[in-house]
C-alpha positions in Angstrom: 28.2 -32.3 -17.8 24.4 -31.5 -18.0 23.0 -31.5 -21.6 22.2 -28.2 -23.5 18.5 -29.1 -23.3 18.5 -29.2 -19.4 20.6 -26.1 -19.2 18.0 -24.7 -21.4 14.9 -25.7 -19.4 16.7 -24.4 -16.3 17.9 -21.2 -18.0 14.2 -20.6 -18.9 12.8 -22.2 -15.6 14.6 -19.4 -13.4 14.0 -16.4 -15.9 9.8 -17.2 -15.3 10.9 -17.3 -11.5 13.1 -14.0 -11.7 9.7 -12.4 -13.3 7.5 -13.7 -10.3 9.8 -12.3 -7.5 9.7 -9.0 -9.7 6.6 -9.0 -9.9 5.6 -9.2 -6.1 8.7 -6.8 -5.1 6.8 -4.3 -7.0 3.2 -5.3 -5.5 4.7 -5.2 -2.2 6.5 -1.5 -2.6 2.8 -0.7 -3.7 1.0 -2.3 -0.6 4.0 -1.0 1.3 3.3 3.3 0.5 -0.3 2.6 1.6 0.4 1.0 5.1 3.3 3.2 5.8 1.1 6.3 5.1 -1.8 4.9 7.3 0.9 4.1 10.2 2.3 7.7 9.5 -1.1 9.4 9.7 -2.1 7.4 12.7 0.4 8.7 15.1 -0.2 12.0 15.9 -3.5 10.7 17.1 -1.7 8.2 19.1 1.4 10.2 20.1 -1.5 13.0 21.6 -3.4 10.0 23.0 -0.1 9.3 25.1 0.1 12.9 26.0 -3.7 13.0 27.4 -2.9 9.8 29.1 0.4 10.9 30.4 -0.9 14.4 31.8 -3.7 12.5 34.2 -2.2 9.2 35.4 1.3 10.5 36.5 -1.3 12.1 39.7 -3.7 9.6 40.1 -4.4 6.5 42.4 -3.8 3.8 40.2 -5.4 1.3 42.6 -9.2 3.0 41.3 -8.8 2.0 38.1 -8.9 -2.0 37.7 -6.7 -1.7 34.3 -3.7 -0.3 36.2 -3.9 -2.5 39.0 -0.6 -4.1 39.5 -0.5 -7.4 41.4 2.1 -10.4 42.0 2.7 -11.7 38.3 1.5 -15.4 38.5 0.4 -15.8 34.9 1.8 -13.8 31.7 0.0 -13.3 28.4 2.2 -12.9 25.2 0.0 -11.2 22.3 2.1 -12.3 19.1 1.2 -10.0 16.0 2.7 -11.7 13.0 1.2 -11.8 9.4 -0.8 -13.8 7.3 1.0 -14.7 4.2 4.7 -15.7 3.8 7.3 -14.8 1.4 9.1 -12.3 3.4 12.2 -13.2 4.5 12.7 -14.0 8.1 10.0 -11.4 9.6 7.7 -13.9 11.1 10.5 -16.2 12.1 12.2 -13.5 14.6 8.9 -12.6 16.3 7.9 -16.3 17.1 11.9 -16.5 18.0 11.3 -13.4 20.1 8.0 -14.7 21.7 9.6 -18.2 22.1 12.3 -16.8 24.2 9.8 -14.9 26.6 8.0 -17.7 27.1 11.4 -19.5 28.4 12.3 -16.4 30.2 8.9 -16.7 32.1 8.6 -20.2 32.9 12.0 -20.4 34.4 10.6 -17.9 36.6 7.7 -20.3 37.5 5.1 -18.2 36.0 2.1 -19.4 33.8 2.1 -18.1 30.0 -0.5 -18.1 27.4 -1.3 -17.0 23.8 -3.2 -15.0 21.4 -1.9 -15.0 18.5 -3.0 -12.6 15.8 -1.9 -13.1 12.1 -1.9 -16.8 10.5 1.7 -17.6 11.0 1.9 -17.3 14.4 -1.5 -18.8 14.9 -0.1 -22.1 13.0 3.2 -22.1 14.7 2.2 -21.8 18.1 -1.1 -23.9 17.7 1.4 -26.9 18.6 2.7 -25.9 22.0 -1.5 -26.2 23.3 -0.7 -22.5 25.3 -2.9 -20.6 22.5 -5.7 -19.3 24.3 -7.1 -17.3 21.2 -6.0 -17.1 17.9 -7.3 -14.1 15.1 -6.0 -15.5 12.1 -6.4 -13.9 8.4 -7.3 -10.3 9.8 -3.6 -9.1 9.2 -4.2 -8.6 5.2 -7.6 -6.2 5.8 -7.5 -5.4 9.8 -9.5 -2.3 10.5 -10.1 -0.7 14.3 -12.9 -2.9 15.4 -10.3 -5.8 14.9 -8.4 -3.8 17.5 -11.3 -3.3 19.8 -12.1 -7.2 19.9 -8.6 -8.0 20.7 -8.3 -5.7 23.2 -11.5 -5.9 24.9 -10.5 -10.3 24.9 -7.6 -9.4 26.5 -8.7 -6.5 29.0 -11.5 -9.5 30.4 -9.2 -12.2 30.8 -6.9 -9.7 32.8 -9.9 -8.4 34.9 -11.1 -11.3 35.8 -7.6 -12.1 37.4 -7.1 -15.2 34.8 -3.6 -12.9 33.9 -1.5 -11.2 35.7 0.3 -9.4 32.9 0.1 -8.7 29.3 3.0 -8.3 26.4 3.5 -7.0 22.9 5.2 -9.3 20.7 6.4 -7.6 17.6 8.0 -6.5 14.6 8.6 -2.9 14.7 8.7 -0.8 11.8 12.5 1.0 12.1 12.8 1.9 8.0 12.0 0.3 4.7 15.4 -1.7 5.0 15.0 -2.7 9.1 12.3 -4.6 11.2 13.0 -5.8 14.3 11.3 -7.6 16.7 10.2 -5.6 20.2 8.6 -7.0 23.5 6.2 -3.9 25.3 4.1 -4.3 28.0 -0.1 -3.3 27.6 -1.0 -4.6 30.8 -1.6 -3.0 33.5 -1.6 0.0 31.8 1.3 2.3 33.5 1.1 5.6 34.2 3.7 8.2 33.6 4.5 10.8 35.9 7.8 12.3 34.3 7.7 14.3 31.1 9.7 11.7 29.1 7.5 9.9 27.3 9.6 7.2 24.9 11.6 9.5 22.6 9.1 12.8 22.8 9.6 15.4 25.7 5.8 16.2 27.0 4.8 19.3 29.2 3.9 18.7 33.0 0.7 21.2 33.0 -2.0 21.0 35.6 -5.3 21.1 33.5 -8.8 21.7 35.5 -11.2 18.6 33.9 -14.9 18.4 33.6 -16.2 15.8 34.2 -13.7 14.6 36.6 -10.8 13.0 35.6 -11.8 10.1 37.5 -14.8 9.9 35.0 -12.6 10.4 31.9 -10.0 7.8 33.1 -12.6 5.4 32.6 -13.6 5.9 29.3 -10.5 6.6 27.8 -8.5 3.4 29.4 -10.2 1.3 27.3 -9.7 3.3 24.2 -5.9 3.4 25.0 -6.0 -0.1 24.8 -7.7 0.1 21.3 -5.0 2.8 20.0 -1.8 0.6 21.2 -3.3 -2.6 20.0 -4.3 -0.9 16.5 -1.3 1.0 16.2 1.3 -2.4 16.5 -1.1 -4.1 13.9 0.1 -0.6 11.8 3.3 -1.3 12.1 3.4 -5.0 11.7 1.5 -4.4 8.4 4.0 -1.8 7.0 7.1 -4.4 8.3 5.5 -7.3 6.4 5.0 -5.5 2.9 8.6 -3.8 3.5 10.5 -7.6 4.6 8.7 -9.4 1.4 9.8 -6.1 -1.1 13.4 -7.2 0.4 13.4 -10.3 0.2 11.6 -10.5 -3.5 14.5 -8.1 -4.2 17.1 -10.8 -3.2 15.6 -13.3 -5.1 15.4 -11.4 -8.2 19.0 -10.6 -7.9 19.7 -14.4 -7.0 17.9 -15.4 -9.9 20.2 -12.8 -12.1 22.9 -14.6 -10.6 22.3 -18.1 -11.6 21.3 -17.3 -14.9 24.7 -16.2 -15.6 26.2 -19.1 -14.5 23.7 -21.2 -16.1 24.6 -19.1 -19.4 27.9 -20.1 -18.4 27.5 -23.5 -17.9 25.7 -23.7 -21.2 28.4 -21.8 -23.6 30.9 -24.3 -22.2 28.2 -27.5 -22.8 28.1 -26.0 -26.3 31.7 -25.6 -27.2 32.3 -28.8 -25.9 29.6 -30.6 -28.5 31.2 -28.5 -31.2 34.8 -29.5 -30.3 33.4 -33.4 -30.0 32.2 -32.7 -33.8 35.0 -31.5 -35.3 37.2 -33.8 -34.1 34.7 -36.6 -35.3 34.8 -34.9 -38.8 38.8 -34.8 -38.4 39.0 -38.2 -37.6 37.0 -39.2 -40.3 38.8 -37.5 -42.7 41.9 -38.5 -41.8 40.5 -42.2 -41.6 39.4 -41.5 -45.4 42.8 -40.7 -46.4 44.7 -43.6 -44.8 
């Protein structure tokens, strides 16, 4: 059995650890109200993005417009949005699962994959597999929209100059404060929509006279789409990370609750042991005294 000392130290040792975790859970359900609310307030301007987009493309010629050109998929690129710091459970660990498992998925199928990996812990887990053709690490904590804008403008050249065939989306999608899970969703070639479903939202089908032509306004605003889907992932990803490290400081906290009551156990019994030892000591000696 351990000594009281030790159980002492470690009694004390998990109490300083049970204040840490405590400490960042509430840092964390801080961070996590500001990058909820910025996610929250950015998509009605991405929602009516989707809207604008949706109401031109369903009726164009997507062959004039080199971003929705779709070709024979040769070579994929996988855009992995993890974050920067640790200490959140098993957030980053599903996305580079999920983005692992695409990669599989693809080669089977012959084609050629790359990487650009955005956020430090992808940056470092994938830097081993030599397919990481850019990497944007330690942006995740303060990203901004020009971050955006040079990710997507990277990836819109490679694809233009017919280096990729395809792009994806890898990851974690903010569901609730209690839920992230991992998602796959394609950016390139940009697809148009011509039915009036648009993911989960139900848009009108109005024809709408443009000026300039919407040819023109195609072109400027494909580019920008780009910059909204790109920025508005890195939203979400932010709000999952600072929501997956409040849960999992949470657990710790109540794991560290945990073993201090069996430590406190383990040291009441230590204790009563010594005392028992002792007074059957004195008892002997007393009884040794009287013989």
């Amino acid at each position: 059995m351990a000594s009281l000392k030790d159980v002492q130290m470690k009694i004390g040792g998990v109490k300083k650890t049970a204040q840490i975790t405590k400490a960042m859970n509430m840092v964390a359900a801080a961070k996590l109200r500001g990058a909820q609310q910025r996610m929250v307030d950015f998509r009605p301007y991405a929602d009516q993005f989707d809207d604008a987009m949706t109401s031109m493309s369903g009726s164009m010629e997507t062959s004039l417009f080199p971003l929705m050109e779709v070709r024979e998929v040769n070579s994929v690129e996988l855009i992995v949005v993890t974050s920067d710091r640790g200490l959140c459970g098993s957030f980053n660990a599903h996305i580079m699962k999920t983005a692992e498992k695409q990669m599989a998925r693809l080669e089977e199928e012959g084609k050629k994959v790359s990487l650009v990996c955005v956020g430090k812990k992808g940056s470092r887990y994938f830097k081993k597999t030599g397919k990481v053709r850019k990497s944007y690490p330690d942006i995740m904590g303060t990203f901004q929209m020009f971050n955006a804008r040079e990710i997507a403008q990277e990836v819109a050249a490679n694809f233009l100059s017919g280096e990729t065939d395809e792009v994806l989306l890898v990851y974690g999608a903010f569901v609730s404060v209690a839920v992230q899970r991992p998602a796959v969703k394609p950016l390139l070639p940009i697809q148009a929509v011509s039915g009036e479903e648009v993911g989960d939202r139900t848009v009108d089908s109005v024809d709408f006279i443009y000026e300039p032509s919407p040819t023109e306004i195609m072109d400027v605003l494909l580019p920008l789409y780009l910059n909204v889907m790109v920025y508005h992932i890195m939203l979400e990803v932010g709000a999952s990370e600072h929501a997956a490290r409040m849960t999992a400081m949470d657990n710790a906290t109540t794991a560290c609750v945990d073993m201090i009551s069996n430590l406190t156990l383990i040291y009441n019994k230590a204790r009563q042991a010594g005392i028992t030892a002792e007074l059957m000591d004195i008892v002997g000696g007393a009884e040794a005294l009287k013989g």
